[in-house]
Each structure stands twice: as structure tokens, then as C-alpha cells.
C-alpha positions in Angstrom: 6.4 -3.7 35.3 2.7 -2.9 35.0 0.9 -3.5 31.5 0.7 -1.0 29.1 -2.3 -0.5 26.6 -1.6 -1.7 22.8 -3.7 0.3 20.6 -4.9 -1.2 17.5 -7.1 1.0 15.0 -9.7 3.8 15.7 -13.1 3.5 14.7 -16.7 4.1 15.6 -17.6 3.1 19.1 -21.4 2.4 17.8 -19.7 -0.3 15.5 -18.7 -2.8 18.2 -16.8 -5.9 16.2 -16.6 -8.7 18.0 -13.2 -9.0 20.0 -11.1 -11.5 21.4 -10.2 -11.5 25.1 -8.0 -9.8 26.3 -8.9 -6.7 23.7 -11.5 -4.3 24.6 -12.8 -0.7 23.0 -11.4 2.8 24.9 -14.0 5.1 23.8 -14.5 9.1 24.2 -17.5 10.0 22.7 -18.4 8.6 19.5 -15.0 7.2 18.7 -13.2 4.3 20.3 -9.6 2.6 20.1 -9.5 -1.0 20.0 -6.4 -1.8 22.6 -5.6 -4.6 24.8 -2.9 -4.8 27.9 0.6 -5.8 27.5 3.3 -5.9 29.2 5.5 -3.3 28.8 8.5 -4.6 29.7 8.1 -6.1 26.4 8.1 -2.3 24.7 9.7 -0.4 27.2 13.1 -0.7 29.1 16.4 -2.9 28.9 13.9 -6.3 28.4 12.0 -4.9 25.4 11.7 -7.2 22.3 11.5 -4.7 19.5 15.1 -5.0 18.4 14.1 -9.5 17.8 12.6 -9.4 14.2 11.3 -12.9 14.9 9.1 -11.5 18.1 8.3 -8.5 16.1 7.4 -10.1 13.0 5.1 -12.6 15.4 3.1 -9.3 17.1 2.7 -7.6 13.4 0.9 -10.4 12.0 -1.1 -10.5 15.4 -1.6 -6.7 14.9 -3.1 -7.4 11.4 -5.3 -10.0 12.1 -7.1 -8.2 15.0 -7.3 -5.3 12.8 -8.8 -7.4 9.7 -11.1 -8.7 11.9 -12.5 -5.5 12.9 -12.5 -4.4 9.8 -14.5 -6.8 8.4 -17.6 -5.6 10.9 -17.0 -1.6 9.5 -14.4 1.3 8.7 -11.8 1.7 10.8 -8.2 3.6 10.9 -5.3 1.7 11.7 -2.8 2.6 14.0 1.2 2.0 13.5 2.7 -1.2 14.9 3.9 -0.4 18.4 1.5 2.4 19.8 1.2 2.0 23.6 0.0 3.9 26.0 0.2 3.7 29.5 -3.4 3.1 30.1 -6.7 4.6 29.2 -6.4 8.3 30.5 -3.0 8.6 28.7 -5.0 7.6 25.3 -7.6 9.0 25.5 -5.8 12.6 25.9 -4.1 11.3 22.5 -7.0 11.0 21.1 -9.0 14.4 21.8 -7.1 16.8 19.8 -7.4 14.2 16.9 -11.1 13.9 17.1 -12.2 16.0 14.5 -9.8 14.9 11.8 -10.2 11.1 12.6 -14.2 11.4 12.7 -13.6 12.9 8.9 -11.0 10.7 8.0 -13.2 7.5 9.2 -16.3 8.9 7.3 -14.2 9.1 3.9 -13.0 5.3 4.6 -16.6 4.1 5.4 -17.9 1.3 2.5 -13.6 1.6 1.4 -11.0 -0.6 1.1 -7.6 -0.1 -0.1 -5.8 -2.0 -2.6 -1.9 -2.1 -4.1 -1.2 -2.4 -8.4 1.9 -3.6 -9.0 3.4 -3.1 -12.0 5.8 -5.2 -13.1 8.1 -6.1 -16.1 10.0 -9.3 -17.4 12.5 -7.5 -19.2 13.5 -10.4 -21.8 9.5 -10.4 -22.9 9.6 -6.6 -23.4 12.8 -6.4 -24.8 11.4 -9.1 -27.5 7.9 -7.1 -28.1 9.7 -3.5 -29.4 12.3 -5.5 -31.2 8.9 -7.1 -33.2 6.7 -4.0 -33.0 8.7 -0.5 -32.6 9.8 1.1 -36.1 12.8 2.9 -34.5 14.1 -0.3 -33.6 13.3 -2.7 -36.4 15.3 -0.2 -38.5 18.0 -0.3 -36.4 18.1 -4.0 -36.6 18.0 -3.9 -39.8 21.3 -1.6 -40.5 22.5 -3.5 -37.6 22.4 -6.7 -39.7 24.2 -4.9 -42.8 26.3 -2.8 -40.9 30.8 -3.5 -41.2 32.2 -4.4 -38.1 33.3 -0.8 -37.7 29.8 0.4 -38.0 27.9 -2.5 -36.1 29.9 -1.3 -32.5 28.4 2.3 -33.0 24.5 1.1 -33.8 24.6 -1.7 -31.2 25.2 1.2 -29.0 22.4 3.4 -30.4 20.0 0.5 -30.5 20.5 -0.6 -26.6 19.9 3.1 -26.1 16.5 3.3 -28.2 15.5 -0.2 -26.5 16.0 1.2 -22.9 14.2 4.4 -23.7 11.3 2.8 -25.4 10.9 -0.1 -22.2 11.0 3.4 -20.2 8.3 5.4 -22.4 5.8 2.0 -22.2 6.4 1.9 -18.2 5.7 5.3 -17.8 2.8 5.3 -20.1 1.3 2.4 -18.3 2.0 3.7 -14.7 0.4 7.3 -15.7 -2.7 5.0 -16.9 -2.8 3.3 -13.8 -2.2 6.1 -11.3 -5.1 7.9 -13.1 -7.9 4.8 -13.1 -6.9 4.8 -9.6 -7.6 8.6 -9.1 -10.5 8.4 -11.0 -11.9 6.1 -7.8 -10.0 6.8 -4.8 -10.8 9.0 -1.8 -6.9 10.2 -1.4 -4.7 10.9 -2.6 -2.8 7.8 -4.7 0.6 7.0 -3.1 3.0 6.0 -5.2 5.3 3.5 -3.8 8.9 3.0 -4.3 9.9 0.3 -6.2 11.3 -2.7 -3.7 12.7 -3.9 -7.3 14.5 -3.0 -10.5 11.3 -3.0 -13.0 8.8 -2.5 -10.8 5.8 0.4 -9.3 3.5 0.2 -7.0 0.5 2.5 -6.0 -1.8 2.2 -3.0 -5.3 4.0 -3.3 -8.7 3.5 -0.8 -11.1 2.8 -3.1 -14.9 2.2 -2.9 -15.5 -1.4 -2.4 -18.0 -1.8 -4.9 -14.9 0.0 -7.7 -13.2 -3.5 -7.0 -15.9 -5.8 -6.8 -16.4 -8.2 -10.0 -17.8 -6.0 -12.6 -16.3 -2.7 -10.8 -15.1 0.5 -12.8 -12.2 0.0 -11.3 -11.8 -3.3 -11.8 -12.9 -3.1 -15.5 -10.3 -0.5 -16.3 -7.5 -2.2 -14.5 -8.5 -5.3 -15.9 -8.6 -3.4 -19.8 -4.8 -1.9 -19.0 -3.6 -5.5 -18.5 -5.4 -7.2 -21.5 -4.0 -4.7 -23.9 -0.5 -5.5 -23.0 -0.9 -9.0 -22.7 2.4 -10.4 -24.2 4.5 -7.1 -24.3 6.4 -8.4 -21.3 4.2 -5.6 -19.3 1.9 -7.0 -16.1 0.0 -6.5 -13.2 -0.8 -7.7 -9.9 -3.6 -6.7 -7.8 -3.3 -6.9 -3.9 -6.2 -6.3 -1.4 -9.0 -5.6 0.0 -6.9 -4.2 3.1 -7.9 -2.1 5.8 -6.6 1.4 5.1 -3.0 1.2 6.5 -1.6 3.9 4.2 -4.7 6.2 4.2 -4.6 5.9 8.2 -1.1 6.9 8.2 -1.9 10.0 5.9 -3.9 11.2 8.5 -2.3 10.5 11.3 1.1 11.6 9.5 2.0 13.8 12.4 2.3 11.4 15.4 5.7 9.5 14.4 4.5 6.3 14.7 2.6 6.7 18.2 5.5 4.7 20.1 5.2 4.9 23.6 2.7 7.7 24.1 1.9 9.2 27.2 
């Protein structure tokens, strides 16, 4: 079978990273997709690999470090894993109805970068901080401690209740902080991500670059949510800079993951 053309990430085709053979830019106009040939049997047909997580795990992180690289040189808009086209007419005709919204989309990701917050909790360490600090359950321990046996069944109840609604009211709290530092900065919308684990958000926002830079806004305020709760069994983790995966997907969310196009 002939090769078919793996397309990487749109961008400007005045910005012109430095590319590895066999990778090359497709342009039309001023916009380009980075591509390269494979083979499509690899894609395509009774001899394609995508169903062998090893192979396609292999080819993702090659997808991620040609478009890191590129982005490194300027803003780009990543493309899903697995978009090939069967050569450069069939992508550029992909990419001319897009133009407009891509050229706007890659102008709002210029001097970006996106970043994940996780928010996590260890549930021993926050079960420990109410009991010290909350009033509702401090008096509960309390009558739990003089409570007959009768009695002691009932408030255990109420108590494990109270704890698991105030671990619930501090997440929430801190999410709504975070989603809104992040909104304060970004240039999307915030995505919420669902949790992979019990305990656990995640947001993804394109930010400016200089928001997460040492001594950043965003940075500061991220960096203010974590310090108060330092102890309460309530933490975060930041992850980035990244090319913008999930902003690029945003605005390309019409195209189904691009998978053998044209």
C-alpha cells in the first residue's frame, strides 16, 4: 500500500520549526500542517496496528514529541492521534473550510500554554483536620464520648455523615477557588476533567505563559490556595507547560478525531 500523510498540529506557515526527516509542512496560505508519510497499511486495512496498545502507545509519545518540539519554536494546534490523509490535496481540502476558525483559534493560543491542577485529597489527613478544627464535629465527638451504647450507634452515624459532608463542602470550596483563578487567566473556556480517582479534580486551562512563570498571577494564586491548606489533608499538583491538546480539540470538536480523512 502507498503512504498516507500523518498530520501532526496546524500552525503558522511563517513559523517554520525545525523538523526532523521524514516530516515536512503542507501549507495553504498562511497556515500549514506539520505531516509526515506513513504507511498506511499501518492505519488502514486488515494489517493496521491501532487495535496493539504497545505500537500505539509507541506512535503517541512520537506524536508528542514532534509536536513539543514545534511548539517550542511558536503556537501551534494539535491534531488528534491518528489523523491521516491520503496525501496533500486530500488535506489541504480539510483544511479550507477550517481556515478562519483555526487562524482565530491559533492567534488566541499565541504566547499560551496550557496547564492541568489536580486536586487531590488524602482522606485520613482530612478526616483528622475537621475532627481538630470543625465545631459540628468536635461536638459530636464530644457526646460521642459520653454517649450509652444505645445512643453512641445513632451519633457514630450522624457524625460519619457530618464528616463526609464537611470533606465534600472543603473540596468544592477549593475546586470553585481553583476553577475561578484559572478563569481569571485563561483564554477558554476551563475544562473540567473527570476524576480518573475517588478524591480527586482536574481542570485544564490555556493560559498566558507569563500567568505561570515564577512570580505569575496565576502562579501566585495557585500557589496562595495550596499554602492555606497546607496540612488539611487538601493538595495540589500542577502539570504543564503543554502544547494546547484540549484547547485544539475545542476547536476542532467537530471532526471526530480526524481518522482517516479524505
Amino acid at each position: 500500500m502507498p503512504d498516507v500523510l500523518y498530520a501532526y498540529a496546524v500552525l503558522s506557515a511563517a513559523a517554520a520549526p525545525p523538523l526532523p526527516a521524514p516530516a515536512r509542512l503542507v501549507a495553504l496560505d498562511d497556515l500549514a500542517v506539520l505531516a509526515a508519510p506513513v504507511p498506511r497499511a499501518e492505519y488502514e486495512g486488515p494489517e493496521s496496528r491501532t487495535g496493539d496498545p504497545a505500537w500505539v502507545a509507541a506512535r503517541a509519545a512520537e506524536h508528542h514529541a514532534l509536536v513539543a518540539a514545534a511548539f517550542a519554536a511558536g503556537p501551534l494546534l494539535p491534531l488528534a492521534f491518528g489523523a491521516v490523509f491520503s496525501g496533500e490535496a486530500a488535506l489541504r481540502a480539510w483544511l479550507t473550510p477550517r481556515a478562519a476558525r483555526l487562524r482565530a483559534a491559533l492567534q488566541d493560543a499565541a504566547g499560551a500554554e496550557e496547564w492541568t491542577v489536580t486536586l487531590a485529597e488524602d482522606a485520613a489527613a482530612h478526616a483528622a483536620h475537621l475532627a481538630a478544627t470543625d465545631p459540628v464535629l468536635r461536638r459530636l465527638e464530644d457526646a460521642l464520648a459520653r454517649a450509652p451504647q444505645g445512643t453512641a450507634f445513632l451519633l457514630e452515624r450522624q457524625r460519619d455523615r457530618a464528616l463526609q459532608a464537611a470533606r465534600a463542602g472543603r473540596r468544592a470550596t477549593l475546586g470553585d477557588a481553583i476553577a475561578a483563578a484559572l478563569a481569571a487567566e485563561a483564554r477558554a473556556p476551563v475544562e473540567a476533567i473527570a476524576a480518573t480517582r475517588e478524591r480527586e479534580a482536574r481542570w485544564t486551562a490555556l493560559v498566558p505563559a507569563t500567568a505561570m512563570a515564577p512570580g505569575g498571577r496565576l502562579r501566585a494564586m495557585l500557589s496562595a490556595l495550596v499554602a492555606a491548606r497546607t496540612g488539611t489533608g487538601l493538595g495540589l499538583a500542577l502539570s504543564g507547560p503543554w502544547p494546547p491538546y484540549a484547547f485544539a480539540r475545542a476547536a476542532l470538536a467537530d471532526d471526530g478525531g480526524l481518522r482517516h480523512a479524505g
